[in-house]
SEFIZA-3560 file (N, C-alpha, C; in Angstrom, 3 decimals):
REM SEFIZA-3560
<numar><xx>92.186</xx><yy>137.486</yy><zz>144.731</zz><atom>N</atom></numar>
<numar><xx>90.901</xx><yy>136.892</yy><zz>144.462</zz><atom>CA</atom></numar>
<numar><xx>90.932</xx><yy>136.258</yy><zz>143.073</zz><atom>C</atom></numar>
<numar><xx>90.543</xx><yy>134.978</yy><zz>142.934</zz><atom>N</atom></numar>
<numar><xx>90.313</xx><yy>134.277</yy><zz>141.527</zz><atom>CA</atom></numar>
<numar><xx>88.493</xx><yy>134.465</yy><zz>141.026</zz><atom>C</atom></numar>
<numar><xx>88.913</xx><yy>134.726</yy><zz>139.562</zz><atom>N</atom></numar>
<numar><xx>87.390</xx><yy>134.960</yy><zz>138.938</zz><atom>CA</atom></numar>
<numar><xx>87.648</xx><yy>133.761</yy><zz>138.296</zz><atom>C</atom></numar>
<numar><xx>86.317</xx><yy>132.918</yy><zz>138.087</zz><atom>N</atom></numar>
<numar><xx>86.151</xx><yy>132.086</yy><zz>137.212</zz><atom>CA</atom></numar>
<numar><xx>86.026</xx><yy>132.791</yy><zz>135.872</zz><atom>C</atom></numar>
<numar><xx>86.408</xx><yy>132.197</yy><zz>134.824</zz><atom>N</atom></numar>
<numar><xx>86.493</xx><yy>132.420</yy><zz>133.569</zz><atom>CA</atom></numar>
<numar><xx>84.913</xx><yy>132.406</yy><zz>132.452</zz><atom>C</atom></numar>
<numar><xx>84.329</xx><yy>133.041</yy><zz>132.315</zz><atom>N</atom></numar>
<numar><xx>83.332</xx><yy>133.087</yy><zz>132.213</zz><atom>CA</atom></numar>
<numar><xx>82.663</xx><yy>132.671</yy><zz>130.866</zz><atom>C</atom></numar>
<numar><xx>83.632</xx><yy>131.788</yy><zz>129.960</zz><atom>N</atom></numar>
<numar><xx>83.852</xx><yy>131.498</yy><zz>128.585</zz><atom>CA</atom></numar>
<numar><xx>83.503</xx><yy>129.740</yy><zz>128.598</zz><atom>C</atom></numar>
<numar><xx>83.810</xx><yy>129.488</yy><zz>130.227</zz><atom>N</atom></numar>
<numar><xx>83.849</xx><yy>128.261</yy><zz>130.489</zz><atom>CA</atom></numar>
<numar><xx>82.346</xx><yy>127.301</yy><zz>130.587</zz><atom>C</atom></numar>
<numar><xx>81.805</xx><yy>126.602</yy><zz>129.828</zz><atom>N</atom></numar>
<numar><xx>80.652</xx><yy>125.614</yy><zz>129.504</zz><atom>CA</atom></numar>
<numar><xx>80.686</xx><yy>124.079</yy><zz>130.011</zz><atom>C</atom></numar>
<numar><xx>80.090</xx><yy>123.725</yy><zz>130.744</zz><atom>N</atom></numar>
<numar><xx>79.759</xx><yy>122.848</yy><zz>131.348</zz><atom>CA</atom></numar>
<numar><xx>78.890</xx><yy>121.755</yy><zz>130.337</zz><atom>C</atom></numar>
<numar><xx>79.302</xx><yy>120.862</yy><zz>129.462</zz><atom>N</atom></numar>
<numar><xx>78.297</xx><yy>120.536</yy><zz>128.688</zz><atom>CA</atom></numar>
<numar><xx>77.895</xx><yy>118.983</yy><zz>129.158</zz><atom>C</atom></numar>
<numar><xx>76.639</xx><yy>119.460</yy><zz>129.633</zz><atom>N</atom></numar>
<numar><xx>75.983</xx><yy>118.108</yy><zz>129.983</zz><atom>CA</atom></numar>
<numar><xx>75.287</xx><yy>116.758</yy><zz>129.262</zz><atom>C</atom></numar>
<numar><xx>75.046</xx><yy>115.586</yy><zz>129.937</zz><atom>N</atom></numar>
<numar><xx>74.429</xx><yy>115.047</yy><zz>128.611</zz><atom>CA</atom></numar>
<numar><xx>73.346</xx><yy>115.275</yy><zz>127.844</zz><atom>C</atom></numar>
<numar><xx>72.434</xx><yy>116.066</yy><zz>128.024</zz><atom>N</atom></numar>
<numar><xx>71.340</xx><yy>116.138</yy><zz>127.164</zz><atom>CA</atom></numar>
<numar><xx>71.836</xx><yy>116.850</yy><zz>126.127</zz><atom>C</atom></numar>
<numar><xx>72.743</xx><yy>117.884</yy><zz>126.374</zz><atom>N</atom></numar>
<numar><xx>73.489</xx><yy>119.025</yy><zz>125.204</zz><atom>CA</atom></numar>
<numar><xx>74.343</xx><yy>117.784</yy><zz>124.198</zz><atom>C</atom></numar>
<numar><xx>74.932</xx><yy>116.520</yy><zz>124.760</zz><atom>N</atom></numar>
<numar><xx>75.821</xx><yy>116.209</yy><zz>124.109</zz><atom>CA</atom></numar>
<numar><xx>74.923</xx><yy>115.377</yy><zz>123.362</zz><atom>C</atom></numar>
<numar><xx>73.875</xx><yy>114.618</yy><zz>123.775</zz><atom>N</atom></numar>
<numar><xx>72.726</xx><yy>113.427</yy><zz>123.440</zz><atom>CA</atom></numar>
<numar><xx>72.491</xx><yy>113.710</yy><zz>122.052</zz><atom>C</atom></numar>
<numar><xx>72.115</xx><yy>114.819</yy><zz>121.605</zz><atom>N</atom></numar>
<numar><xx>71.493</xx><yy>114.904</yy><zz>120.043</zz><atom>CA</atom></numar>
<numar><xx>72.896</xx><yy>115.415</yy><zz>119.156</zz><atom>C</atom></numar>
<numar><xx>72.766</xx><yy>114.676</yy><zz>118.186</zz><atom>N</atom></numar>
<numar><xx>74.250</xx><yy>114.592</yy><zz>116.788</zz><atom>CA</atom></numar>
<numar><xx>74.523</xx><yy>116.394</yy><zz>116.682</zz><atom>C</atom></numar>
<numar><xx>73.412</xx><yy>116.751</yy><zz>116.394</zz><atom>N</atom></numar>
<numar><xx>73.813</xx><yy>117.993</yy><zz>115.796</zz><atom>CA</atom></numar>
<numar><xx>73.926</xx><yy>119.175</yy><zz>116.948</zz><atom>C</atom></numar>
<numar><xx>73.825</xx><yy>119.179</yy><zz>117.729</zz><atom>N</atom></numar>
<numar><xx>73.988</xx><yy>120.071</yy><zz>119.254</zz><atom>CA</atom></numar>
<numar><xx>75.425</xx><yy>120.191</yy><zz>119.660</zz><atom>C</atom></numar>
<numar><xx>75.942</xx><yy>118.675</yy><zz>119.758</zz><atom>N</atom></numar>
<numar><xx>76.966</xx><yy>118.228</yy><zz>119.670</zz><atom>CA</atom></numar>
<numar><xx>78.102</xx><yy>118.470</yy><zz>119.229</zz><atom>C</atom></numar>
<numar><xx>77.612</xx><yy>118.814</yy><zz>117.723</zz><atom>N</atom></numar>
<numar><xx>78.318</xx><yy>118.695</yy><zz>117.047</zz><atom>CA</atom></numar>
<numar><xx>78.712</xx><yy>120.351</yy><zz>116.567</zz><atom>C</atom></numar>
<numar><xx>77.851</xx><yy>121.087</yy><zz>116.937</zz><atom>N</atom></numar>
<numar><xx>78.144</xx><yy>122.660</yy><zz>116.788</zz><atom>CA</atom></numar>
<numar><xx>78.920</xx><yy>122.809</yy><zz>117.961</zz><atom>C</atom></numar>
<numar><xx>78.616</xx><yy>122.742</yy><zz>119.020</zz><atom>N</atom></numar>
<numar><xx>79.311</xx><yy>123.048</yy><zz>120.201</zz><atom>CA</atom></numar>
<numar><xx>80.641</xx><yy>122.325</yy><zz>120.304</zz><atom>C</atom></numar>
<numar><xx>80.932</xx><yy>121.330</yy><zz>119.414</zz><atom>N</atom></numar>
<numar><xx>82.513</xx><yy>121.095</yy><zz>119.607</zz><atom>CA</atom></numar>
<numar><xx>83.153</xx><yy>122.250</yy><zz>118.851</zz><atom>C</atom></numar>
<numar><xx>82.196</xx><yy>122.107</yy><zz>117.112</zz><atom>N</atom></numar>
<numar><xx>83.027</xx><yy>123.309</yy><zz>117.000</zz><atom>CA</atom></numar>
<numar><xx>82.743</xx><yy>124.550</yy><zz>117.365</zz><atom>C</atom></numar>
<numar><xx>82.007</xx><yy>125.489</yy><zz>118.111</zz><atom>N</atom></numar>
<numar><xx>82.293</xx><yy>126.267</yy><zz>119.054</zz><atom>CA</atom></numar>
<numar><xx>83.437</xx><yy>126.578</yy><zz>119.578</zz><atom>C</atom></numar>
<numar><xx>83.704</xx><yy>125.689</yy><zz>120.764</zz><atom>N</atom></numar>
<numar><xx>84.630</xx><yy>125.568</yy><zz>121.554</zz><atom>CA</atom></numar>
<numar><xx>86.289</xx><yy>124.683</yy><zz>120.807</zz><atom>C</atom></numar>
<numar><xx>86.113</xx><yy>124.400</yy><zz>119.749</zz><atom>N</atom></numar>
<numar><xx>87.329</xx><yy>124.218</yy><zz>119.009</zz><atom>CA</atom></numar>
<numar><xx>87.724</xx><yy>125.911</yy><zz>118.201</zz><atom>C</atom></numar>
<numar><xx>86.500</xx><yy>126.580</yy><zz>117.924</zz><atom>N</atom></numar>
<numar><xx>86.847</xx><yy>128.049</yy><zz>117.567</zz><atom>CA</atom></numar>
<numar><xx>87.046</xx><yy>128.906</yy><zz>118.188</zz><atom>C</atom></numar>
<numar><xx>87.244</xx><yy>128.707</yy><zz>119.919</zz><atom>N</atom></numar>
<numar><xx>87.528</xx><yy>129.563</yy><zz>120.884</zz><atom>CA</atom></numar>
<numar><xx>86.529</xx><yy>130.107</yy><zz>120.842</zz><atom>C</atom></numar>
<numar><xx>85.410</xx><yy>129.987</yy><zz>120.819</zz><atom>N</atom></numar>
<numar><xx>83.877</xx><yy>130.666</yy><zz>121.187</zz><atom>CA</atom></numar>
<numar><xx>83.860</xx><yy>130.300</yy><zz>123.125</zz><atom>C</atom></numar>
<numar><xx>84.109</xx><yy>129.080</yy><zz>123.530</zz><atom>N</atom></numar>
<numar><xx>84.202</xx><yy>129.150</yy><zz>124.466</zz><atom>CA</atom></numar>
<numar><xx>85.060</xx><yy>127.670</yy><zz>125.219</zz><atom>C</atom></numar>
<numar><xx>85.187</xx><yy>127.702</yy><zz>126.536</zz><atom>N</atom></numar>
<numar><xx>85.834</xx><yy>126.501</yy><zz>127.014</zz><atom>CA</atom></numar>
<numar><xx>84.784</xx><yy>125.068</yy><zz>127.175</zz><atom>C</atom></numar>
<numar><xx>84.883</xx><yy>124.094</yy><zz>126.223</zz><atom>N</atom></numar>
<numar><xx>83.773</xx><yy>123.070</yy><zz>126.984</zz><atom>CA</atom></numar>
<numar><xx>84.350</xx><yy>122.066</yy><zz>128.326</zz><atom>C</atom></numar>
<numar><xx>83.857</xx><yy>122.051</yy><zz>129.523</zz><atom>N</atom></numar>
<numar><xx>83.674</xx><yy>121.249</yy><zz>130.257</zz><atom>CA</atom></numar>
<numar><xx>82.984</xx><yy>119.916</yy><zz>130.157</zz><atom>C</atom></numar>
<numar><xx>83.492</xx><yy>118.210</yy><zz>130.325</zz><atom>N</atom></numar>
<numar><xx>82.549</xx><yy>117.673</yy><zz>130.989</zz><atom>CA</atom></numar>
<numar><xx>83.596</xx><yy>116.643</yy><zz>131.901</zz><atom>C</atom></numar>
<numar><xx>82.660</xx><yy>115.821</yy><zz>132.512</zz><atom>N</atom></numar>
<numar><xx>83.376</xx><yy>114.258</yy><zz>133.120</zz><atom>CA</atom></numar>
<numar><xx>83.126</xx><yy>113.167</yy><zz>132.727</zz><atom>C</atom></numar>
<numar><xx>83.631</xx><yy>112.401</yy><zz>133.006</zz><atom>N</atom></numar>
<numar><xx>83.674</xx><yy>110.392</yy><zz>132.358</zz><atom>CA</atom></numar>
<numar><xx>81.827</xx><yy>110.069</yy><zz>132.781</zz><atom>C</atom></numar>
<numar><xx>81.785</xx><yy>110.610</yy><zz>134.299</zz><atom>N</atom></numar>
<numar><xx>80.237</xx><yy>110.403</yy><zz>134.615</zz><atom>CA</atom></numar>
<numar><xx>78.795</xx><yy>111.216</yy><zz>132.932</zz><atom>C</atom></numar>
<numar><xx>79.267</xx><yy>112.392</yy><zz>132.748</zz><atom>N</atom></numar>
<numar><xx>78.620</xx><yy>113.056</yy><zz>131.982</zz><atom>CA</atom></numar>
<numar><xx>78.529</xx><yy>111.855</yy><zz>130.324</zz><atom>C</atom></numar>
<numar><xx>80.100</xx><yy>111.703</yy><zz>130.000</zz><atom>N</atom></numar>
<numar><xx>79.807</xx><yy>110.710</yy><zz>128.863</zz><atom>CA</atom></numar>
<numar><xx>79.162</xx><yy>109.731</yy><zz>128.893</zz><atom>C</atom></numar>
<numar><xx>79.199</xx><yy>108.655</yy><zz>129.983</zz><atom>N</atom></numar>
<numar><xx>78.629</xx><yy>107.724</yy><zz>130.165</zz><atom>CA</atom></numar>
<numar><xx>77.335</xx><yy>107.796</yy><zz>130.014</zz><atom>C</atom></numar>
<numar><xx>76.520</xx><yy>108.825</yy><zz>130.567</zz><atom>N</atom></numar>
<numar><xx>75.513</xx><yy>108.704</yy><zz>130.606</zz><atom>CA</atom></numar>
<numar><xx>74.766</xx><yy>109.546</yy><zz>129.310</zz><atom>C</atom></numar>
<numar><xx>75.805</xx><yy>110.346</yy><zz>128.509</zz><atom>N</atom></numar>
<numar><xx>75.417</xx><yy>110.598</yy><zz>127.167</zz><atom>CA</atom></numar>
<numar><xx>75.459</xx><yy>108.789</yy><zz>126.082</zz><atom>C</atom></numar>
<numar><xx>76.601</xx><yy>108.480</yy><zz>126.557</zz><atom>N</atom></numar>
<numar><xx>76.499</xx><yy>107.452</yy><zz>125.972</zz><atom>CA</atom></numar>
<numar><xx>75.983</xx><yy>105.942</yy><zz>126.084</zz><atom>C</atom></numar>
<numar><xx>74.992</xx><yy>105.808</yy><zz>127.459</zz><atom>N</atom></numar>
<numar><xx>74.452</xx><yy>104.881</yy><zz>127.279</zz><atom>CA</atom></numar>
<numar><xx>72.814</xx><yy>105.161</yy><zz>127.034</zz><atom>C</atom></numar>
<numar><xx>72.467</xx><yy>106.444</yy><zz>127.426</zz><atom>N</atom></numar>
<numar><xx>71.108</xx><yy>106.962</yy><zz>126.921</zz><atom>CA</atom></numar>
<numar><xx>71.095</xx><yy>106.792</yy><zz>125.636</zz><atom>C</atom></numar>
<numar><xx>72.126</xx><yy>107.302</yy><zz>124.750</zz><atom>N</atom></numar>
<numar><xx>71.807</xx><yy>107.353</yy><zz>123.086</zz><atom>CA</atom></numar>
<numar><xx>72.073</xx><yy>105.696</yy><zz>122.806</zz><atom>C</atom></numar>
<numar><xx>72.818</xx><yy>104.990</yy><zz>123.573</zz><atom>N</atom></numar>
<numar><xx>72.822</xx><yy>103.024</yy><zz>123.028</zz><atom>CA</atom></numar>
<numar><xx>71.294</xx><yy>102.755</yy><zz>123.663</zz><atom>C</atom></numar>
<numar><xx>70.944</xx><yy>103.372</yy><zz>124.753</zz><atom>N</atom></numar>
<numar><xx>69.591</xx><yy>102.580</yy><zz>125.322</zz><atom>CA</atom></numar>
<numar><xx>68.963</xx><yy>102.895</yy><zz>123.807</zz><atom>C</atom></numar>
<numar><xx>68.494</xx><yy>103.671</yy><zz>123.548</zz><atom>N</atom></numar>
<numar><xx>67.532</xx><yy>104.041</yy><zz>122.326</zz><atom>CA</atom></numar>
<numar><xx>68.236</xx><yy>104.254</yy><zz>120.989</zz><atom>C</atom></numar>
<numar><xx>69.535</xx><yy>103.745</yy><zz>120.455</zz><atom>N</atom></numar>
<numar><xx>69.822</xx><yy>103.524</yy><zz>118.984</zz><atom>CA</atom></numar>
<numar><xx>71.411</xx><yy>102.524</yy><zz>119.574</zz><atom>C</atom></numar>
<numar><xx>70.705</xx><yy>101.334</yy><zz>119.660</zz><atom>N</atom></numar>
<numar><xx>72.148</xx><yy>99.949</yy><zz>120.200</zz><atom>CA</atom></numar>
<numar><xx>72.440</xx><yy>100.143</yy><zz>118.964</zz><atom>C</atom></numar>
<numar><xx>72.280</xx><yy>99.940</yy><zz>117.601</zz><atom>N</atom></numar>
<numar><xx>72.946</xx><yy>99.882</yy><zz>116.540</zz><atom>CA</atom></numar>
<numar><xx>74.367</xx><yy>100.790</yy><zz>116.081</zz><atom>C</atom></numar>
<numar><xx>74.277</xx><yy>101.884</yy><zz>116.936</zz><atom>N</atom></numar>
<numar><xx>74.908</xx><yy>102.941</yy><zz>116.730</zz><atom>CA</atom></numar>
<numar><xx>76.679</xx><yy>102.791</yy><zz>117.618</zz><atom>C</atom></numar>
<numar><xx>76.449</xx><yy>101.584</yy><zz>118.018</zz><atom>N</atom></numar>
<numar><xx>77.196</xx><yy>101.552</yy><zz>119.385</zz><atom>CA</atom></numar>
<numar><xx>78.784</xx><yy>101.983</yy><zz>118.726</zz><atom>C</atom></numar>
<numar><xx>79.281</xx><yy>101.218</yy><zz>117.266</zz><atom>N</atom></numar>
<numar><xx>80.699</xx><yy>101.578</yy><zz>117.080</zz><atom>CA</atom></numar>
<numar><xx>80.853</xx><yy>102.938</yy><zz>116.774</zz><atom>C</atom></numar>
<numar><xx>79.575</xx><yy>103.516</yy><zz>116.324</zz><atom>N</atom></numar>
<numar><xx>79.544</xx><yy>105.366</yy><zz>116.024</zz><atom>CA</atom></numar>
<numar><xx>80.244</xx><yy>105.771</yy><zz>117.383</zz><atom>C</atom></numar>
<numar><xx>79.122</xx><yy>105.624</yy><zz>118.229</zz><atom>N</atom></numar>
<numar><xx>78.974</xx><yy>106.452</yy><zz>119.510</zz><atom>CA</atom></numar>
<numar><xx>80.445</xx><yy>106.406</yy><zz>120.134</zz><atom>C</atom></numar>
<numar><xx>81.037</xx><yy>104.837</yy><zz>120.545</zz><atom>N</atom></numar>
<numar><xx>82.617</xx><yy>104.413</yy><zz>120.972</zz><atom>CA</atom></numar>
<numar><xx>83.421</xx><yy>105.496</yy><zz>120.149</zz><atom>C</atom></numar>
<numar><xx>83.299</xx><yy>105.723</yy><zz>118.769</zz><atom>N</atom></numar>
<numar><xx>84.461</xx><yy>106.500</yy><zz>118.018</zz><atom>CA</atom></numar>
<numar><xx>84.030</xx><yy>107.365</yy><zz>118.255</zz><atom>C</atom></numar>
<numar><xx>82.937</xx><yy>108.380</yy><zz>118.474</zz><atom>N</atom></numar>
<numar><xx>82.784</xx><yy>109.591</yy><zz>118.521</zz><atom>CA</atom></numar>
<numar><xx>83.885</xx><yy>109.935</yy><zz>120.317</zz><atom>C</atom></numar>
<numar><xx>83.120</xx><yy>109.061</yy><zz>121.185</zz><atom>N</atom></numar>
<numar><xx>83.563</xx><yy>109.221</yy><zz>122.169</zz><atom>CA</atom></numar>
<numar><xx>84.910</xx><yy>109.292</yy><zz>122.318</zz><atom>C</atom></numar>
<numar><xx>85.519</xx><yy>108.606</yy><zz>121.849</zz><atom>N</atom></numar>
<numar><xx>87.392</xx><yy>107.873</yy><zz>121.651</zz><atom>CA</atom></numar>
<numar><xx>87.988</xx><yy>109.312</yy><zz>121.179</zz><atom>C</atom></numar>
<numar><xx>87.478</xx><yy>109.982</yy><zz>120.072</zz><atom>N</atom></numar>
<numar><xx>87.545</xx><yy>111.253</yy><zz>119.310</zz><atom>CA</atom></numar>
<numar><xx>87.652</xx><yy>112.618</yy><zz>120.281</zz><atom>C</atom></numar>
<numar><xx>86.233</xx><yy>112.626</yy><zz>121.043</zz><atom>N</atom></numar>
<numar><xx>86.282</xx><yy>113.450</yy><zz>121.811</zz><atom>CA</atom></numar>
<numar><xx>87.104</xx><yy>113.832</yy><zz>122.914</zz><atom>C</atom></numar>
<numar><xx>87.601</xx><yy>112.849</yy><zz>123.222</zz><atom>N</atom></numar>
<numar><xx>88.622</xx><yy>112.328</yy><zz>124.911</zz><atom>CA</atom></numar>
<numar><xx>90.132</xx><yy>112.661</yy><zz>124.225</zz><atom>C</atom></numar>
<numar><xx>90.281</xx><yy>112.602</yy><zz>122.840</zz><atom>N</atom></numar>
<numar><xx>91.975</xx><yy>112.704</yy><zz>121.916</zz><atom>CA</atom></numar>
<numar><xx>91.423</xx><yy>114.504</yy><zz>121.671</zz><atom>C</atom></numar>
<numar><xx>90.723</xx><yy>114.564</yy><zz>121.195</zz><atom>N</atom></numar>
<numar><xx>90.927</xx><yy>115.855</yy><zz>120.167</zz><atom>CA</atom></numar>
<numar><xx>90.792</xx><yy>117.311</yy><zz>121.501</zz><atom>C</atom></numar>
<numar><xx>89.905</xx><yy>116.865</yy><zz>122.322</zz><atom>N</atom></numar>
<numar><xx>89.514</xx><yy>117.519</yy><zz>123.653</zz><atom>CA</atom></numar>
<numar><xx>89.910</xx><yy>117.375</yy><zz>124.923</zz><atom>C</atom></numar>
<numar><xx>90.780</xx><yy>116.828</yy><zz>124.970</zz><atom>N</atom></numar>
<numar><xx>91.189</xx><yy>116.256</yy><zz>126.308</zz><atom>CA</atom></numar>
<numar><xx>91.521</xx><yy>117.262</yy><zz>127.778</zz><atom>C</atom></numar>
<numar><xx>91.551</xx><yy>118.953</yy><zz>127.131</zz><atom>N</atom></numar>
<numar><xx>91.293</xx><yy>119.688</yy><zz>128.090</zz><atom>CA</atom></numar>
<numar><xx>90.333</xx><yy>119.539</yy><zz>128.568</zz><atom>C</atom></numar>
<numar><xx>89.062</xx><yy>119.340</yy><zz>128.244</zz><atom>N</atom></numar>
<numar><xx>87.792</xx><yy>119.462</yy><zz>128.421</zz><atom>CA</atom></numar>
<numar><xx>87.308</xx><yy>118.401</yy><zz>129.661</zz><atom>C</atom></numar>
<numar><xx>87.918</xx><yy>117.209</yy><zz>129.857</zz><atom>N</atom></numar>
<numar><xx>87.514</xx><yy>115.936</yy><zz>131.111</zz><atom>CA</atom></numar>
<numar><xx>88.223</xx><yy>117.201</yy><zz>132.138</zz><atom>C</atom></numar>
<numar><xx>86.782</xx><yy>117.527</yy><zz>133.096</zz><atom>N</atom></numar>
<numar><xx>86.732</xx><yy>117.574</yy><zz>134.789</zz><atom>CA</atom></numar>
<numar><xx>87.138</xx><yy>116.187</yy><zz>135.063</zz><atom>C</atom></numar>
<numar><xx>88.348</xx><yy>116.486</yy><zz>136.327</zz><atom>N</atom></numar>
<numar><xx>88.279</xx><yy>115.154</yy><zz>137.286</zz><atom>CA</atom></numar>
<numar><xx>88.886</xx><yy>115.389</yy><zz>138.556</zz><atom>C</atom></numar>
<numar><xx>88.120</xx><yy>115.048</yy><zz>139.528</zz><atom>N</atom></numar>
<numar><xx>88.498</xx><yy>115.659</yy><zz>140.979</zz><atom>CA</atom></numar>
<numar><xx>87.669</xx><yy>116.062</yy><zz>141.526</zz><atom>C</atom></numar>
<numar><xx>86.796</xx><yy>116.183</yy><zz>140.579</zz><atom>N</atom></numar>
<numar><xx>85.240</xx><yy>116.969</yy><zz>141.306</zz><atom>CA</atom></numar>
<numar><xx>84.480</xx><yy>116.659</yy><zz>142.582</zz><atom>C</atom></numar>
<numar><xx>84.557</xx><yy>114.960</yy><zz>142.588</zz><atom>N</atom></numar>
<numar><xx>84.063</xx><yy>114.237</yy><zz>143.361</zz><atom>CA</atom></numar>
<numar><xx>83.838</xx><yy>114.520</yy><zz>144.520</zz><atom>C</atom></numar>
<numar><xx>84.637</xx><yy>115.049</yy><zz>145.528</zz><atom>N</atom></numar>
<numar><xx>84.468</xx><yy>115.670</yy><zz>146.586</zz><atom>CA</atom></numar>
<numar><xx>83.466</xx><yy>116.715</yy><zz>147.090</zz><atom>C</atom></numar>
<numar><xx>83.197</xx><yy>117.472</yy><zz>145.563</zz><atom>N</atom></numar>
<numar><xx>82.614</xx><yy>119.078</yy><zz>146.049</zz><atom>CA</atom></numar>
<numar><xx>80.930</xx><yy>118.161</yy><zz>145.861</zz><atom>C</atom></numar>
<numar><xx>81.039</xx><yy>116.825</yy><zz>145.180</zz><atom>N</atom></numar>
<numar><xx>79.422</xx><yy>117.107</yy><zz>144.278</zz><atom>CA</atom></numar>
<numar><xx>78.693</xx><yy>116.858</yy><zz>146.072</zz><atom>C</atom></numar>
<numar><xx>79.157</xx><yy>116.477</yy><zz>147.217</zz><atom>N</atom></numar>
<numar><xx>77.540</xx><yy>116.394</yy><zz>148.142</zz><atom>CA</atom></numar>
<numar><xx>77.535</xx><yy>117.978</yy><zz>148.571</zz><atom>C</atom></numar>
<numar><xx>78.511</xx><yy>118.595</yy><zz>148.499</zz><atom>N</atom></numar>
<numar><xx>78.114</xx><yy>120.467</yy><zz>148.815</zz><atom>CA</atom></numar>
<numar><xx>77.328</xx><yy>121.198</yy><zz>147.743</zz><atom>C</atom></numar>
<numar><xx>76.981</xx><yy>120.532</yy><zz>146.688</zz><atom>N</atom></numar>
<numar><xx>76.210</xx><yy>121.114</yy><zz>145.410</zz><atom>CA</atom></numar>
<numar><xx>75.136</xx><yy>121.236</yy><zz>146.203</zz><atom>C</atom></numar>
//
């Protein structure tokens, strides 16, 4: 029998949306507090909610993102696709 790992965080976009939420929970999960999860779908939509309401921010947001995908790259779910109509 497999147990899921129970350390493991799913971080969605509203968690990722605000700077400082964000920004604890990377380091969190860079301090082994726990595993962060997300997908390309989850960024996207962290990252075009925060351009809908601060476009100025757009080369921040690209490098933060670019950052996150290098420094975290355990962290991208992909394959999921299949299970999401049994959710």
């Amino acid at each position: 029998m497999h147990l899921a790992d129970r350390r493991v965080a799913l971080l969605d976009a509203n968690v990722l949306f605000p700077f400082r939420k964000r920004d604890i929970l990377l380091r969190f999960h860079h301090a082994g507090l726990f595993r962060a999860r997300w997908t390309e779908r989850i960024l996207d939509e962290w990252t075009l909610n925060l351009l809908e309401q601060k476009p100025h921010l757009e080369p921040s947001v690209g490098s933060q993102r670019r950052a996150m995908r290098e420094h975290f790259a355990e962290a991208l779910v992909t394959g999921y696709e299949p299970l999401i109509e049994t959710l």
